[in-house]
C-alpha positions in Angstrom: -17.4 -12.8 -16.1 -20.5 -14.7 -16.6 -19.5 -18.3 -18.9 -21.2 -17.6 -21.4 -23.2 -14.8 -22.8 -26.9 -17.0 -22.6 -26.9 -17.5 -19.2 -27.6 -13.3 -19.2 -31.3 -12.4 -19.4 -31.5 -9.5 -17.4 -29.0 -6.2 -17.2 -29.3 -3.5 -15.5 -27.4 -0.4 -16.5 -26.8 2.7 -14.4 -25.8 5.8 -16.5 -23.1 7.9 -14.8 -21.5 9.4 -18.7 -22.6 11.8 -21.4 -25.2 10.7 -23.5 -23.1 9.7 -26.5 -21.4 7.8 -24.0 -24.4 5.9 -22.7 -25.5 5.4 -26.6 -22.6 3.9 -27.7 -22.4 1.3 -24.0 -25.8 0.5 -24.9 -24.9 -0.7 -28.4 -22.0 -2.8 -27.3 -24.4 -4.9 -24.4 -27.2 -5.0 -26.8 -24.9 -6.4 -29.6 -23.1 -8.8 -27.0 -26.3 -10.0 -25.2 -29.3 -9.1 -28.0 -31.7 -11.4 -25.8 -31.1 -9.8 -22.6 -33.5 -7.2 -21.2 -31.6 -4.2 -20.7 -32.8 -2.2 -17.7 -31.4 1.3 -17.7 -31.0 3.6 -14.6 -30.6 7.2 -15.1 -31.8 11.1 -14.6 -35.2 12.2 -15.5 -33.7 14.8 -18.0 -32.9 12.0 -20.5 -35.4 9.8 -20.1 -37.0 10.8 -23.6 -33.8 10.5 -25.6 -32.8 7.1 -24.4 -36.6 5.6 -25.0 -36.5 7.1 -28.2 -33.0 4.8 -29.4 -35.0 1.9 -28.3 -31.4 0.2 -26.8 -33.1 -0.2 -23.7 -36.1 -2.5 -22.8 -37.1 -0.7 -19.7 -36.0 2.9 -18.1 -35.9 3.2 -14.5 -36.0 7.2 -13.5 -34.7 7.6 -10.1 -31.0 9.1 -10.0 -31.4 12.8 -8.8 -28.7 15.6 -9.6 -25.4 15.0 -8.1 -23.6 12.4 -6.9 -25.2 8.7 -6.0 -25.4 8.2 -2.4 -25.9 5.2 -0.4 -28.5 7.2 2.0 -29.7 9.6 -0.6 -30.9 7.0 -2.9 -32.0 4.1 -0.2 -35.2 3.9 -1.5 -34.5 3.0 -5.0 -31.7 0.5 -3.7 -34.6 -1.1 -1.7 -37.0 -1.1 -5.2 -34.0 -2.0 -7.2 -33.1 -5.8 -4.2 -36.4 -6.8 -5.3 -35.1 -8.0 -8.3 -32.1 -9.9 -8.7 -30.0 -8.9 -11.8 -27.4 -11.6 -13.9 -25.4 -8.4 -14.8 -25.1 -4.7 -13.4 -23.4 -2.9 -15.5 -21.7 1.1 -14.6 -21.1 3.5 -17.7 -17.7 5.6 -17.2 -16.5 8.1 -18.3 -12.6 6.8 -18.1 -10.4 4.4 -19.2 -9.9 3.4 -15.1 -13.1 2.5 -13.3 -11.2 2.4 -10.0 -12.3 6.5 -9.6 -16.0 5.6 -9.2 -16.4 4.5 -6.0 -20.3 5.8 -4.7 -21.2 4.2 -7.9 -19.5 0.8 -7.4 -20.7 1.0 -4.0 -24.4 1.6 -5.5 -23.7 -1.4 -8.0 -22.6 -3.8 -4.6 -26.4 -3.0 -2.9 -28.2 -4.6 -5.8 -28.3 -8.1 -6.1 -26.6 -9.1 -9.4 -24.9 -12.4 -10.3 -21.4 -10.3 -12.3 -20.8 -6.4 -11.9 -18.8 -4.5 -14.5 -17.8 -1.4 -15.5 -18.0 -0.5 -19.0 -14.7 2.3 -20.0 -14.6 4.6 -22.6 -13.2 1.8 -25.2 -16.2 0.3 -24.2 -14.4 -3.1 -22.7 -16.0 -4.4 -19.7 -14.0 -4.6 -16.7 -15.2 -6.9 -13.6 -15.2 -5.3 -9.9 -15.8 -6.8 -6.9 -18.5 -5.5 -4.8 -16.6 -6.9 -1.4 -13.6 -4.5 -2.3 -16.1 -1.7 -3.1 -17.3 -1.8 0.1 -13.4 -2.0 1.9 -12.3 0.9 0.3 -15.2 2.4 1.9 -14.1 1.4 5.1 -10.6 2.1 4.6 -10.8 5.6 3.2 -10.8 7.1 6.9 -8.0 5.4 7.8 -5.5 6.4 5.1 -6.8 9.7 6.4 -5.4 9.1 9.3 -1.9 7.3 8.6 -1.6 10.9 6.0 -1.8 13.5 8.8 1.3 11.8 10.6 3.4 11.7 7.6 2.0 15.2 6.9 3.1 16.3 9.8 6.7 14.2 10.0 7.5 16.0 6.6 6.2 19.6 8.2 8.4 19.2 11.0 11.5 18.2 8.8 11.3 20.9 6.4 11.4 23.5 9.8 15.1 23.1 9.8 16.0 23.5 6.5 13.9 26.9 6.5 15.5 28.2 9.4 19.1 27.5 8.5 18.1 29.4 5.3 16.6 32.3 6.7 19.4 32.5 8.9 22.2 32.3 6.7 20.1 35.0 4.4 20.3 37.3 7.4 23.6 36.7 7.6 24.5 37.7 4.0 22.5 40.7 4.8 24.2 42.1 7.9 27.7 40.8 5.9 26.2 42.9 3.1 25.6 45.8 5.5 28.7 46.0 6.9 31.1 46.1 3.9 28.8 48.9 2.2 28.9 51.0 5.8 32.8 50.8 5.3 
C-alpha cells in the first residue's frame, strides 16, 4: 500500500459488484482518500445512478456486457495508459479476490502506482499485477499436468471395476446354480 493516504490524488475504480456493492466501496475510498479524484469505470446501464450519489468525480462508460477481456476492451485499456493512476482499485463481490482474474489482469494494463481489491467487508487487499499476468501464463499448463493425473487415476480405477463386475457375475452364476438344484 501506498505510505500514506496524501500521496493519493487520483483513483480509478472499475465496478465488477451489484450496485449496493459499488455504493458502499465508494464510501469507504471517498472517506479514506476525501481529496482524491475518484474515477469510476463501469456499464452504461448505471451510469445515471452512480452520477446521481456524487461518490465519484468522474464516470468512465466503456465496460460492455460480459466478461472484461484483454482484446475485447483494448481500446479503452489504450485510452485508460494515457493516464497514469496512484491507485486502481477492483470492486468484488467476495471475500477472496484471487477468483477475479480477467479483471486483475485488466487492473495490470493500466498504469497505476498500488492496485487493490476492495472485498465485500470492504478491506482493501493488494495484488500484484506481475502474478496477474503468470497465472495467466500458467493456466494452460496446469491443464496439461491435470489430463495425466486424470488419466493415471482412469486407468487405476479399471481394475478395481473389473474385479467387481467379475466377482458380481460370479455371485450370479453361484446364485444360478444352487436355485437350478
Amino acid at each position: 500500500m501506498l505510505e500514506r493516504k496524501e500521496e493519493v490524488r487520483s483513483i480509478l475504480v472499475v465496478r465488477s459488484a451489484p450496485l449496493i456493492r459499488t455504493f458502499e466501496a465508494l464510501k469507504k475510498l471517498r472517506q479514506e482518500y476525501s481529496k482524491s479524484e475518484i474515477s469510476i469505470l463501469l456499464q452504461p446501464e448505471v451510469k445515471d445512478e452512480i452520477e446521481k450519489t456524487g461518490l465519484a468525480n468522474k464516470v468512465i462508460v466503456g465496460i460492455r456486457k460480459g466478461r472484461i477481456s484483454l482484446f475485447r476492451h483494448l481500446p479503452l485499456i489504450l485510452q485508460l495508459r494515457i493516464k497514469v493512476f496512484d491507485l486502481v482499485a477492483i470492486i468484488y463481490n467476495t471475500k477472496d479476490i484471487s477468483w477475479y482474474g480477467n479483471l486483475r489482469l485488466f487492473a495490470s494494463a493500466i498504469k497505476a502506482k498500488e492496485r487493490v481489491g476492495i472485498t465485500t467487508e470492504n478491506i482493501l487487499q493488494p495484488f500484484s499485477a506481475n502474478r496477474s499476468i503468470l497465472i495467466l501464463i500458467l493456466k494452460p499448463f496446469r491443464l496439461i499436468f491435470a489430463i495425466p493425473l486424470l488419466i493415471i487415476f482412469i486407468i487405476s480405477l479399471v481394475p478395481l471395476i473389473l474385479f467387481y463386475h467379475l466377482r458380481r457375475g460370479f455371485r450370479r452364476l453361484s446364485f444360478k446354480k444352487r436355485r437350478a438344484e
